[in-house]
DRENDO-1510 file (C-alpha; in Angstrom, 1 decimal, always signed):
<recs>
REC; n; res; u; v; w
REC; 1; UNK; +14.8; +73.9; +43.8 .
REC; 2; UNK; +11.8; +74.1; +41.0 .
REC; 3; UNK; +11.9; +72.1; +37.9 .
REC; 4; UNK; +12.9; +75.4; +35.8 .
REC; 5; UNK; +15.6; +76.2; +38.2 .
REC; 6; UNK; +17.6; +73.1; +37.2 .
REC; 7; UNK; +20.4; +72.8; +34.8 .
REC; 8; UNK; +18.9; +72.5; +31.4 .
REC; 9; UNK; +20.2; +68.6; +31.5 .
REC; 10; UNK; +18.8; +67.7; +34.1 .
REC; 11; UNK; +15.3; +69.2; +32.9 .
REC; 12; UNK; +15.9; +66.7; +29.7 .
REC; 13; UNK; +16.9; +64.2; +31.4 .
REC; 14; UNK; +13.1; +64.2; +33.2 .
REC; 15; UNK; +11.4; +64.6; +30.3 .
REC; 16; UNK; +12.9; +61.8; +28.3 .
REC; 17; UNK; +12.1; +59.8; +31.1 .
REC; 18; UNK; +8.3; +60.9; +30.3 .
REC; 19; UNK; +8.4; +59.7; +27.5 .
REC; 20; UNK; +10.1; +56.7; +27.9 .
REC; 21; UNK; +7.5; +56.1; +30.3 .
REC; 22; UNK; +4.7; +57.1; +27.7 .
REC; 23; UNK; +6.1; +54.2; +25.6 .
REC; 24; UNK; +6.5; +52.1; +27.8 .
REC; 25; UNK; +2.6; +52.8; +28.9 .
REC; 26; UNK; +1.1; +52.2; +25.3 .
REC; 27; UNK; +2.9; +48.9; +25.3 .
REC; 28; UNK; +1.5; +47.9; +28.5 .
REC; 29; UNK; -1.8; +48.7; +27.9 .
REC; 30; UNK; -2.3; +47.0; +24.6 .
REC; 31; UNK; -0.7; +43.4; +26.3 .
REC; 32; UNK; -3.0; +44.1; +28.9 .
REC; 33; UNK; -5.7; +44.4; +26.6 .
REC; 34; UNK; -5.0; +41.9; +24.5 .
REC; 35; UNK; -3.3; +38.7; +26.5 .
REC; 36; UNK; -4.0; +40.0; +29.9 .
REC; 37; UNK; -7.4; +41.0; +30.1 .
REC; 38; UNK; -7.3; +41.7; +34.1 .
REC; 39; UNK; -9.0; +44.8; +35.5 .
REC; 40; UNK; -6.2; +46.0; +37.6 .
REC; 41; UNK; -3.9; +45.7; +35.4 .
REC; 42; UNK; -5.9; +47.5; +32.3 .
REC; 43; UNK; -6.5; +50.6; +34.6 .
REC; 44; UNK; -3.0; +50.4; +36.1 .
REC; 45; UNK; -1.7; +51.0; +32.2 .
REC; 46; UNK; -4.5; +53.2; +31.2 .
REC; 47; UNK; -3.6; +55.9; +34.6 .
REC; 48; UNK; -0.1; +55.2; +33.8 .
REC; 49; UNK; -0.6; +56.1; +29.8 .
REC; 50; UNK; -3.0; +59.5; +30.9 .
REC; 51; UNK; +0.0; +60.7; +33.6 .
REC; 52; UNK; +2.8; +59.9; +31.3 .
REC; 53; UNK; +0.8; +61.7; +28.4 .
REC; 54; UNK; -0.3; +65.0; +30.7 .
REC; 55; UNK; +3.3; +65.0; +32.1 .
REC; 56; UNK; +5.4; +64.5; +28.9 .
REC; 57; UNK; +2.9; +67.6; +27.0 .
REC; 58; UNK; +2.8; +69.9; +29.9 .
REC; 59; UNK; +6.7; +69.4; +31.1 .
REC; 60; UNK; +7.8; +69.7; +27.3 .
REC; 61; UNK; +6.3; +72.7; +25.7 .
REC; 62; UNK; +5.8; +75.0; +29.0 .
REC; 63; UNK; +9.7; +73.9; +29.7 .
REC; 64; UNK; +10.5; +75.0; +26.2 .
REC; 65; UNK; +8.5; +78.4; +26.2 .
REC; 66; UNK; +9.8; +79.3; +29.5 .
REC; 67; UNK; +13.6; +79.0; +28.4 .
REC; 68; UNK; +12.7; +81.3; +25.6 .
REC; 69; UNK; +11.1; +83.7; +27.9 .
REC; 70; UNK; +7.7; +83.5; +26.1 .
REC; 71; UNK; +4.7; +83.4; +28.0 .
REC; 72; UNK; +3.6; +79.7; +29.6 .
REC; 73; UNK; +0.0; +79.1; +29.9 .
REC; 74; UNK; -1.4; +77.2; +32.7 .
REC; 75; UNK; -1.6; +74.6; +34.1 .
REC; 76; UNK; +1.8; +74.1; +32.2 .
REC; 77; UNK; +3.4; +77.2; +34.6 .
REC; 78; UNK; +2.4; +75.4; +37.5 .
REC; 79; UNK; +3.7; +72.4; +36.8 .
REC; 80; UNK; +7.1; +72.9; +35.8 .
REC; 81; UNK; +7.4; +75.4; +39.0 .
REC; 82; UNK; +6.8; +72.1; +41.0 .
REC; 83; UNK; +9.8; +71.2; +42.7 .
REC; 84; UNK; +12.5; +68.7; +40.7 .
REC; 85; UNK; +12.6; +66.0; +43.4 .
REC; 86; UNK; +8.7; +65.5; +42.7 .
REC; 87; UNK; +9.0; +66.0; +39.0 .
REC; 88; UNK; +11.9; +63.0; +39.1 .
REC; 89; UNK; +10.1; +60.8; +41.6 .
REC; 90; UNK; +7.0; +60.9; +39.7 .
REC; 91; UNK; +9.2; +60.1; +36.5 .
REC; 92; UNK; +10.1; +57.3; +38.6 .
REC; 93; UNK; +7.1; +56.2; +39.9 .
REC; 94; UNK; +5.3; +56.3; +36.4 .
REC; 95; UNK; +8.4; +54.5; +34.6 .
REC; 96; UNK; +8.1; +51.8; +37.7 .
REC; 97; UNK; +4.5; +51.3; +37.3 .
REC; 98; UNK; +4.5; +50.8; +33.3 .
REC; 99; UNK; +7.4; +48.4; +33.6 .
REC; 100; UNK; +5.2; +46.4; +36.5 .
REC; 101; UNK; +1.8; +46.5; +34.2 .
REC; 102; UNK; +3.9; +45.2; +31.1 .
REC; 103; UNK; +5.7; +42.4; +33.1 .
REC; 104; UNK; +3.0; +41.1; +35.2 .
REC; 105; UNK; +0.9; +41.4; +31.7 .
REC; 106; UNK; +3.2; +38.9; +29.9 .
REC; 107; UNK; +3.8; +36.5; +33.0 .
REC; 108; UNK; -0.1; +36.2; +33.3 .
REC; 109; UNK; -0.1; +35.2; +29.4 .
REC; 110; UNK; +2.9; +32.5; +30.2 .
REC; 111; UNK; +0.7; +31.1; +32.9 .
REC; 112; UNK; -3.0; +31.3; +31.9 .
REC; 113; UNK; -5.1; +31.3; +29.0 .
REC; 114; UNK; -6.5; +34.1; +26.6 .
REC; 115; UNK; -7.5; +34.1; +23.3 .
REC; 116; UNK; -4.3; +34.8; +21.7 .
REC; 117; UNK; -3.0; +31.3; +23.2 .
REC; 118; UNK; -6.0; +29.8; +22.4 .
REC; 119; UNK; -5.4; +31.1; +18.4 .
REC; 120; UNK; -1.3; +29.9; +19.4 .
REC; 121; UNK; -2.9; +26.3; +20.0 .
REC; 122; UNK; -5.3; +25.9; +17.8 .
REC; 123; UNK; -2.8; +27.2; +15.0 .
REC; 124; UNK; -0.4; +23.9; +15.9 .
REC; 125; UNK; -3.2; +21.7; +15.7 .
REC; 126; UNK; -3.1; +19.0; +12.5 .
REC; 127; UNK; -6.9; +19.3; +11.8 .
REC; 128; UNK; -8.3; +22.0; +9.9 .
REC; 129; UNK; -10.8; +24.2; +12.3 .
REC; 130; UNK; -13.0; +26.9; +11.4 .
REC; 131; UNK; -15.7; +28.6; +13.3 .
REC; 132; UNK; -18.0; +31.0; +11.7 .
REC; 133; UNK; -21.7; +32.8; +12.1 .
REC; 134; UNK; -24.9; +32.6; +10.2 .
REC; 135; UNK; -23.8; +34.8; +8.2 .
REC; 136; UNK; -20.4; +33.4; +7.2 .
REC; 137; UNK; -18.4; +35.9; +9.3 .
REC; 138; UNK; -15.3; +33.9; +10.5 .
REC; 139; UNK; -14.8; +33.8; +14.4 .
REC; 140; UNK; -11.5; +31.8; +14.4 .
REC; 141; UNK; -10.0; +29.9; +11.7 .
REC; 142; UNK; -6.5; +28.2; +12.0 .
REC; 143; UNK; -3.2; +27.8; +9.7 .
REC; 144; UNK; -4.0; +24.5; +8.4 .
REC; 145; UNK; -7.1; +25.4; +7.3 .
REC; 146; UNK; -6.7; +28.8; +6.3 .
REC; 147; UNK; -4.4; +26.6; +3.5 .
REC; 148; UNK; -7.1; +24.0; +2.5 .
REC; 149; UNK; -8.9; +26.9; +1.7 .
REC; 150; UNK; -6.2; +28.5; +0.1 .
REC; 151; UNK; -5.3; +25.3; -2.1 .
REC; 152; UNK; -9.0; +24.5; -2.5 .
REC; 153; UNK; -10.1; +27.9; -3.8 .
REC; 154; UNK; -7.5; +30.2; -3.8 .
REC; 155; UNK; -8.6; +32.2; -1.5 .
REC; 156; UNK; -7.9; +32.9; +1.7 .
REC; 157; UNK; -11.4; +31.5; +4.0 .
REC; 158; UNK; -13.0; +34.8; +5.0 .
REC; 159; UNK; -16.3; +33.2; +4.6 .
REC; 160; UNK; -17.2; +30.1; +5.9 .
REC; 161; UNK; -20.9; +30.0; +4.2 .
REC; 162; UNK; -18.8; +29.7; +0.5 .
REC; 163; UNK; -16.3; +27.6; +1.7 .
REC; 164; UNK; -18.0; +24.9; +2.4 .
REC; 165; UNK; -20.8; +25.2; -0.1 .
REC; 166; UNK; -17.7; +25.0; -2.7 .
REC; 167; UNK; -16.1; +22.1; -1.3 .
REC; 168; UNK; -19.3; +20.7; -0.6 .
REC; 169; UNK; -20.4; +21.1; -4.6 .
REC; 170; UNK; -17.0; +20.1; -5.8 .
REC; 171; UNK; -16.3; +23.6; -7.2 .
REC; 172; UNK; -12.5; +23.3; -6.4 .
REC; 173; UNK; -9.2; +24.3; -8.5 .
REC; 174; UNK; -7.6; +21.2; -10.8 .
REC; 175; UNK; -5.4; +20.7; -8.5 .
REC; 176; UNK; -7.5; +19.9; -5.8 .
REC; 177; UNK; -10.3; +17.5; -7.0 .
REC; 178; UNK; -13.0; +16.9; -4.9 .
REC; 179; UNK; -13.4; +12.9; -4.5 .
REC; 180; UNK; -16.6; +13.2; -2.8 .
REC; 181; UNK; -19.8; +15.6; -2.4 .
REC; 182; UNK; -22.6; +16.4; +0.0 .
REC; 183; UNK; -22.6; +16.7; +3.7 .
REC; 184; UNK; -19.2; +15.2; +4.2 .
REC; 185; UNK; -17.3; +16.1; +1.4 .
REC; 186; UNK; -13.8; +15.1; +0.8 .
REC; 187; UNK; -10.9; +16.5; -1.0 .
REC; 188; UNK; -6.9; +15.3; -2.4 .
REC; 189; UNK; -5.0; +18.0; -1.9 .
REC; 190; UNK; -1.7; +19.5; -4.7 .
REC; 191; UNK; +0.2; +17.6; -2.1 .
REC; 192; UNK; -1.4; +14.3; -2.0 .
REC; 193; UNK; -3.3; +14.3; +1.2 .
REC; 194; UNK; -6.7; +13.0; +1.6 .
REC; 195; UNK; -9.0; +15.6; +3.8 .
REC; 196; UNK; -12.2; +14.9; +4.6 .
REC; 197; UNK; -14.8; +18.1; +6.0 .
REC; 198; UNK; -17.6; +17.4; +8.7 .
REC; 199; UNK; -19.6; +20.3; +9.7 .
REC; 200; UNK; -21.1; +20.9; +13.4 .
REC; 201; UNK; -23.2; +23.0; +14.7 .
REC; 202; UNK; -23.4; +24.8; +18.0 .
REC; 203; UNK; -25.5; +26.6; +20.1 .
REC; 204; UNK; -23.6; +29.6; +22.5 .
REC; 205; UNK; -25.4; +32.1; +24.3 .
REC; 206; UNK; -28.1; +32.1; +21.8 .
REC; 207; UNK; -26.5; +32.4; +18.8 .
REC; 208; UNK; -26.1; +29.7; +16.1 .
REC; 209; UNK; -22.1; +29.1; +15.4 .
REC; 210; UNK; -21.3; +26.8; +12.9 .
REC; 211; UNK; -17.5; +24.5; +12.9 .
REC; 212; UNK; -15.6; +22.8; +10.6 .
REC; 213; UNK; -13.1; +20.1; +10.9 .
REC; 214; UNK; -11.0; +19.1; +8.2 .
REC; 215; UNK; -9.4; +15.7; +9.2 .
REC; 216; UNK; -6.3; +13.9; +7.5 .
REC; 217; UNK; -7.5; +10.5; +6.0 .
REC; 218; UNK; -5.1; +9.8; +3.4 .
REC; 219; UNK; -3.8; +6.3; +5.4 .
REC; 220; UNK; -7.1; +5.6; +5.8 .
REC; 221; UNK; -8.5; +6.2; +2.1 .
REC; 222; UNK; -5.4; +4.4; +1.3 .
REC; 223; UNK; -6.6; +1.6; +3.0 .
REC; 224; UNK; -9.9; +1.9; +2.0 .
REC; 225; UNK; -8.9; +1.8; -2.3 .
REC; 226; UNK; -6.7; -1.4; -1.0 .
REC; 227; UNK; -9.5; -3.6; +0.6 .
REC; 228; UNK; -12.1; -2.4; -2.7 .
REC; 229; UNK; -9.5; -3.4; -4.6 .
REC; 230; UNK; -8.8; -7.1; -3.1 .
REC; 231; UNK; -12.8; -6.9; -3.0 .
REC; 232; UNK; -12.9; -6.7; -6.3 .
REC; 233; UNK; -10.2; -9.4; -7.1 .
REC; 234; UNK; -12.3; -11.4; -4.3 .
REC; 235; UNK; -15.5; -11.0; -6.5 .
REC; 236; UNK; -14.0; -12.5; -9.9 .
REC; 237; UNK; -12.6; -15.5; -8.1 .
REC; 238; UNK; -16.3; -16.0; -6.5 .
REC; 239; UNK; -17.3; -15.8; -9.9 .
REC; 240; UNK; -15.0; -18.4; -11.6 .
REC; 241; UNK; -15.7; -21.0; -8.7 .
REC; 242; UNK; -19.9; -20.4; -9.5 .
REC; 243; UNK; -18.9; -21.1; -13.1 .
REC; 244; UNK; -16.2; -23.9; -11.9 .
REC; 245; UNK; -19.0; -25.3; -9.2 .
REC; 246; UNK; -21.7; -25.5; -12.0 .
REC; 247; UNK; -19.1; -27.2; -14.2 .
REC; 248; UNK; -18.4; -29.4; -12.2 .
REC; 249; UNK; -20.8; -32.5; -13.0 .
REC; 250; UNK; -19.9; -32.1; -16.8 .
REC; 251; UNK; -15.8; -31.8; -16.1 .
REC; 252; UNK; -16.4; -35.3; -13.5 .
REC; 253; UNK; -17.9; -37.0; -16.2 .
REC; 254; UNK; -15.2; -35.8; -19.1 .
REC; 255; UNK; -12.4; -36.9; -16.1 .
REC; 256; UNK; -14.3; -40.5; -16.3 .
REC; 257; UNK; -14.7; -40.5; -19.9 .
REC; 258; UNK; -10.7; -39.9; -19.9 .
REC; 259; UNK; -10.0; -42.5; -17.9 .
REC; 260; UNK; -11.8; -45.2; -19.7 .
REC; 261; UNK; -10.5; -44.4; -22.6 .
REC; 262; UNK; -6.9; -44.6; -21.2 .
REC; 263; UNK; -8.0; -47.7; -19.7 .
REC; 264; UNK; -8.9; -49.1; -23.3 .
REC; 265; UNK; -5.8; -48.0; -25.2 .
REC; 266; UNK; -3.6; -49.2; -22.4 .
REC; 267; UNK; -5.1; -52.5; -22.9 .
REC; 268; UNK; -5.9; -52.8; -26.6 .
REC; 269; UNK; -1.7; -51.5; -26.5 .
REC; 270; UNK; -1.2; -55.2; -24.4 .
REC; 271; UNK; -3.5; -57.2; -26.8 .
REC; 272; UNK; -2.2; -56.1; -30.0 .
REC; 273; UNK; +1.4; -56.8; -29.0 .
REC; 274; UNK; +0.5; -60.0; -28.0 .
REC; 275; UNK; -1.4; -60.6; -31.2 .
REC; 276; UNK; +1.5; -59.3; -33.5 .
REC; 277; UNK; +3.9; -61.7; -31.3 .
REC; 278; UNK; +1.8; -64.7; -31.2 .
REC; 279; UNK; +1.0; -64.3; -35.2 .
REC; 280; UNK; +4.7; -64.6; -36.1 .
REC; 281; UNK; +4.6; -68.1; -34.4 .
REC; 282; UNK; +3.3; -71.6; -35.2 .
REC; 283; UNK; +0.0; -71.5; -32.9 .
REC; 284; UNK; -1.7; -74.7; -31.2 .
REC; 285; UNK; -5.4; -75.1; -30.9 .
REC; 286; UNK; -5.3; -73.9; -27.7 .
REC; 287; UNK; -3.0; -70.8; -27.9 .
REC; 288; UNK; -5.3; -69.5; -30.9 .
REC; 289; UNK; -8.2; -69.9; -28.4 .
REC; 290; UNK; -6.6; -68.3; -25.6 .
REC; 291; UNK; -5.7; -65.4; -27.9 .
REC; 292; UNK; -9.4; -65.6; -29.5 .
REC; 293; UNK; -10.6; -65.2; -25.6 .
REC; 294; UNK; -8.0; -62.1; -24.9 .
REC; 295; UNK; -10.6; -60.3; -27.9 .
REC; 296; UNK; -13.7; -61.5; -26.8 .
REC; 297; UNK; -13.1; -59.7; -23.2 .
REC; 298; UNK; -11.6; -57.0; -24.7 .
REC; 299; UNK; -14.9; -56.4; -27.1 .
REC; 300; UNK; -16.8; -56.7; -24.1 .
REC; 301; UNK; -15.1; -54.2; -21.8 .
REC; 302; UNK; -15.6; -52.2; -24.0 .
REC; 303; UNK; -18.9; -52.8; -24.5 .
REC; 304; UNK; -19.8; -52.6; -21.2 .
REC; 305; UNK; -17.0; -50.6; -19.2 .
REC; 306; UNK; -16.1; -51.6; -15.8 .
REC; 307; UNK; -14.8; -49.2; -13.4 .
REC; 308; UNK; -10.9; -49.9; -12.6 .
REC; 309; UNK; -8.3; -48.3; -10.1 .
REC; 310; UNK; -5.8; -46.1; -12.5 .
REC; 311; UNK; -2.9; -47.9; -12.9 .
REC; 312; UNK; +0.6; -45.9; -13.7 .
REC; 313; UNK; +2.1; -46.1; -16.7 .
REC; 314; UNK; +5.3; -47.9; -15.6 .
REC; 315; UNK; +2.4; -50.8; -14.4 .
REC; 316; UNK; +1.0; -50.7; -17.8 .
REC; 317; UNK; +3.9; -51.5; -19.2 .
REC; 318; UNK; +5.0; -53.8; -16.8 .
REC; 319; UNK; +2.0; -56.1; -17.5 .
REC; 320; UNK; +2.1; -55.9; -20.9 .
REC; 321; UNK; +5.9; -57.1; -20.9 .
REC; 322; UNK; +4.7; -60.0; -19.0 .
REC; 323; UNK; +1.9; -60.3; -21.2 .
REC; 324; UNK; +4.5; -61.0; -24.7 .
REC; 325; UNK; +6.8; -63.0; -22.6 .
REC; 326; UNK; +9.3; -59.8; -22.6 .
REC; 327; UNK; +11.5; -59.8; -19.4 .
REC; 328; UNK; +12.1; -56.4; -18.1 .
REC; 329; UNK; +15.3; -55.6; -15.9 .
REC; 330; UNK; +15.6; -52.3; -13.7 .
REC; 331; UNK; +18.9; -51.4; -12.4 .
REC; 332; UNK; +19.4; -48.0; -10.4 .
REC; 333; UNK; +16.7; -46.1; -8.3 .
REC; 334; UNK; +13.3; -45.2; -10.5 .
REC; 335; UNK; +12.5; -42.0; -10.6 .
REC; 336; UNK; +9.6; -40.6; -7.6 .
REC; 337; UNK; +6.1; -41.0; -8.9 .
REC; 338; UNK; +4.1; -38.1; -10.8 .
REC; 339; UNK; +7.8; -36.5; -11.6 .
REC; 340; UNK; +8.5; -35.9; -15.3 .
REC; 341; UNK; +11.1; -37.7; -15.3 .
REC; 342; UNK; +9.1; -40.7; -14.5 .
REC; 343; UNK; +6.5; -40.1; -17.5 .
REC; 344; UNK; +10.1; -39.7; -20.2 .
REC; 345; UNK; +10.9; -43.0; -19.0 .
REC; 346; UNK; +7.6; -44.7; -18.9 .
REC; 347; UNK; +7.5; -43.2; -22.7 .
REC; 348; UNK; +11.1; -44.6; -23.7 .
REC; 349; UNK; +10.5; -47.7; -22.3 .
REC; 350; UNK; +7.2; -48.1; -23.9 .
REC; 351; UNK; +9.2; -47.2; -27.4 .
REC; 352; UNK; +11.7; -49.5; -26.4 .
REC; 353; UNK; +9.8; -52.7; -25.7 .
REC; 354; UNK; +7.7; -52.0; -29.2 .
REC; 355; UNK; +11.0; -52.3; -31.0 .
REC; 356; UNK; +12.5; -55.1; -29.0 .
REC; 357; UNK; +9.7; -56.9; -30.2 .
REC; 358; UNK; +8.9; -55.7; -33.3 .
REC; 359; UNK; +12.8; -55.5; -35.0 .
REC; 360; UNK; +15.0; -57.2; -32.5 .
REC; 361; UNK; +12.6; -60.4; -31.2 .
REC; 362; UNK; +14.6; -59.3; -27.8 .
REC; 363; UNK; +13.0; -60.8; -24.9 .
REC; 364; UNK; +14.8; -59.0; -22.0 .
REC; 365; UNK; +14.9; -55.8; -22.1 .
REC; 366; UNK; +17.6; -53.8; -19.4 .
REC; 367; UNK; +17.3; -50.3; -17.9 .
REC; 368; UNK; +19.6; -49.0; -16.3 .
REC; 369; UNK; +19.3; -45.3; -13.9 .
REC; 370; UNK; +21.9; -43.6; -12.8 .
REC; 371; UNK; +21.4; -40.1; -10.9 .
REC; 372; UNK; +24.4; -37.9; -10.2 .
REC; 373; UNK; +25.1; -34.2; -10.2 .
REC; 374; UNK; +21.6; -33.4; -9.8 .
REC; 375; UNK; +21.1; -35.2; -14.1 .
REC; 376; UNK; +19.1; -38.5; -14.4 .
REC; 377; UNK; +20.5; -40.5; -16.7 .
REC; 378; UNK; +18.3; -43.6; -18.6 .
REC; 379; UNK; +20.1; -45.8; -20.8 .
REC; 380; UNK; +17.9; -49.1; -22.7 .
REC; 381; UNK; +19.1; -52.0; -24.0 .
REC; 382; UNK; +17.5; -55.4; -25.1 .
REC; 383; UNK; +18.9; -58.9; -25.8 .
REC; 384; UNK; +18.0; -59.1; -29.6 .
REC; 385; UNK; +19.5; -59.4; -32.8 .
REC; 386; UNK; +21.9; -56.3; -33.4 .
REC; 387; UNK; +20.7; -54.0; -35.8 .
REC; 388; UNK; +21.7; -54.1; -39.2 .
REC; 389; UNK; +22.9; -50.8; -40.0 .
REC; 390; UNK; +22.5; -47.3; -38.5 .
REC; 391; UNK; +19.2; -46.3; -37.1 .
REC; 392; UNK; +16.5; -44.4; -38.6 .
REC; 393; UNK; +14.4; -42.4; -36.3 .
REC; 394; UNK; +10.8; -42.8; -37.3 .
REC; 395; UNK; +7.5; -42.0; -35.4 .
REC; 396; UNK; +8.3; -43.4; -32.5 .
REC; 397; UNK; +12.2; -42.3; -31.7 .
REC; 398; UNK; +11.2; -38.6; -33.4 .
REC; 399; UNK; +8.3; -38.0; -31.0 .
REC; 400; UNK; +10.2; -39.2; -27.7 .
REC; 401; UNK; +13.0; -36.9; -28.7 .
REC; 402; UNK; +10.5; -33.9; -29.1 .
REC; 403; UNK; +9.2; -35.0; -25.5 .
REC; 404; UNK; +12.6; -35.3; -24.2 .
REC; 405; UNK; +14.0; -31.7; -25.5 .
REC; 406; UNK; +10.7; -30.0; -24.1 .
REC; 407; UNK; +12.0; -31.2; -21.0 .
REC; 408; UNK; +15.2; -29.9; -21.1 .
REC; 409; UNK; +17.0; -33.2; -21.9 .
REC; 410; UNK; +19.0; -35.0; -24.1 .
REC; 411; UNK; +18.5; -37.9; -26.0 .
REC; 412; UNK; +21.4; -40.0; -28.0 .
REC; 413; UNK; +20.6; -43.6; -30.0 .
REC; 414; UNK; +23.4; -46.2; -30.7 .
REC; 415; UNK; +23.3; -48.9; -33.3 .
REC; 416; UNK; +26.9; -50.2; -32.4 .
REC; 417; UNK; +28.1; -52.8; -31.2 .
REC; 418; UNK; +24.1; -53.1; -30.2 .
REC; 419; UNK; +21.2; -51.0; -30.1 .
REC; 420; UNK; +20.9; -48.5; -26.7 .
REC; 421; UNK; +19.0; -45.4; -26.0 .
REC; 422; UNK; +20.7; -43.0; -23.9 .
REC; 423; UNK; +18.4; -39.9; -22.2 .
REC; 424; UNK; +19.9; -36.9; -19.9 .
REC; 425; UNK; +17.3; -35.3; -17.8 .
REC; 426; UNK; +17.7; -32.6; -15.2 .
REC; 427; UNK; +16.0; -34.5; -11.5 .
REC; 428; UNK; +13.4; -33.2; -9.3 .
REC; 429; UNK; +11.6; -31.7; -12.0 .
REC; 430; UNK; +7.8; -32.1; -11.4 .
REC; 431; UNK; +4.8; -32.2; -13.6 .
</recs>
């Protein structure tokens, strides 16, 4: 039976399959083309586009013109008087053959490289790449940098000759300062990130290619501000021990100064508390002598210093009681050396032992320490005369309060039924 013999259905039928197969061909071909890039497989989809093509215009229109009982020109006539098995096997065999180009086309992509997975991979890479000519004609160019350039100059990078002489001249938007110029130039992007450009170039079958690589610093910048930083805080300590190293000599000497002068007042404090005492007494030849002699050394000392150990000031004191013939008594656990508690009660006890002498004549004189609930307590008392009425805080008392309420204490004086100082200090507070 010929092809115009058959039932008008069937005819359809066939050529719909054409062109399904015609369709079927361009897609082929252009995967084959463009991923495949195999020989075979490129003129496979090219014969199977042609046949597809002749079949589909010589099957349609000479079918359609031979229904109407026009006349059919050839080679159209001849065709569509070939038999119907041919016309559907070759339907078949085209339709086969286009479906076999376009498969084995995109299993060869899933299996092997072409450009278009090179562009998929270098599109998913972090860096910015760009590769372009001489002339600034862009060869391959990814997402990532296809937006620096956006961001950078609002453009999308069609050139890479401008880029990089804008980036490399800081001529950027506002919102994408350029934080460093030249051959290496590098940029903060609207989103924060540090990128930094480096620009190769290649050689490739004689022609000059150029590439750029734009490369995520912004931990390492980071890092880099953070060590100039403590660089710079580095440089003014370096500069305050030079100025401390050359002060040195002059603050050893004021520290000795200091200490001699301590030295003096601690002992002109002994001598003239033994001089008021001893004055207020009848005095025999030989006491007057022995306090003429305590003067005489004292003049000299300080005449001619002499280098002494630092004694504390509980010491000072100490000696200077023994030195008047003033007893003193410690009760309770003294407070740990260089603590300010320790300096409060060298200070009351120096206060006290001045008016023991001078207003009471007391020759013991009794502290006692008590330490609970994380409070010292002091609390001085002396043997002499009771005082005669209520207590007038002069110099002396007014000063060692203001000492003792910078401290954070408190500080009560009884006159009855005998004199005692009474100070509240908060322990384990150092200097």
């Amino acid at each position: 039976m010929k092809f115009t013999e058959a039932n008008l259905a069937i005819r359809e039928l066939v050529v719909i399959f054409y062109i399904l197969t015609l369709v079927l061909s361009i897609v082929g071909l252009f995967v084959a083309v463009r991923l495949c890039k195999k020989r075979f497989v490129t003129a496979l989809s090219s014969a199977v586009f042609v046949l597809s093509f002749i079949a589909v215009f010589l099957t349609m229109r000479g079918s359609f013109r031979y229904r109407v009982g026009k006349s059919v020109f050839e080679p159209s006539l001849t065709v569509i008087n070939l038999p119907l098995w041919l016309h559907i096997s070759a339907a078949a065999i085209l339709f086969t053959l286009g479906v076999f180009s376009l498969v084995y086309s995109a299993l060869w992509n899933g299996k092997n490289l072409s450009p278009v997975s090179i562009k998929e991979s270098v599109d998913k890479l972090p860096a910015g790449i760009c590769f372009y000519e001489e002339s600034g004609l862009v060869r391959l160019v990814n997402d990532e940098m296809n937006g620096i350039s956006v961001a950078a100059t609002r453009k999308t990078l069609l050139n890479g000759v401008e880029f990089f002489a804008k980036i490399s001249s800081g001529e950027t938007e506002e919102n994408c300062p350029s934080l460093k110029t030249g051959g290496e130039p590098v940029l903060r992007l609207p989103d924060d990130k540090i990128v930094s450009f480096r620009k190769y170039t290649h050689k490739i079958n004689g022609k000059t290619i150029f590439e750029i690589v734009a490369t995520d610093i912004t931990k390492e910048y980071g890092l880099a501000e953070e060590a100039e930083r403590k660089l710079e805080e580095l440089k003014k300590i370096n500069e305050r021990l030079i100025a401390y190293g050359e002060n040195v000599t002059e603050l050893t000497r004021e520290k000795e100064i200091l200490a001699a002068k301590i030295r003096i007042h601690d002992d002109m404090g002994k001598i003239l508390l033994l001089t008021r005492r001893k004055l207020g007494e009848s005095l025999t030849y030989g006491e007057k002598s022995e306090l003429t002699s305590f003067w005489q050394a004292e003049i000299s000392a300080m005449k001619s210093p002499v280098k002494k150990p630092r004694k504390s000031d509980l010491q000072v004191i100490a000696e200077t009681a023994k030195l008047i013939g003033v007893t003193l008594i410690f009760e309770g656990e003294k407070p740990k050396k260089d603590d300010a508690n320790e300096k409060i009660l060298a200070a009351a006890l120096r206060e006290c032992l001045t008016n023991a002498v001078s207003h009471a004549d007391g020759k013991t004189l009794t502290t006692k320490i008590e330490n609970a609930d994380g409070y010292c307590v002091l609390k001085f008392t002396n043997d002499g005369r009771k005082p005669d009425g209520e207590i007038v805080e002069g110099g002396g008392l007014s000063g060692l309060r203001t000492l003792v309420a910078r401290e954070g204490g408190e500080m009560v004086v009884k006159s009855k039924p005998q004199f005692e100082l009474i100070i509240k200090l908060r322990q384990g507070k150092q200097l």
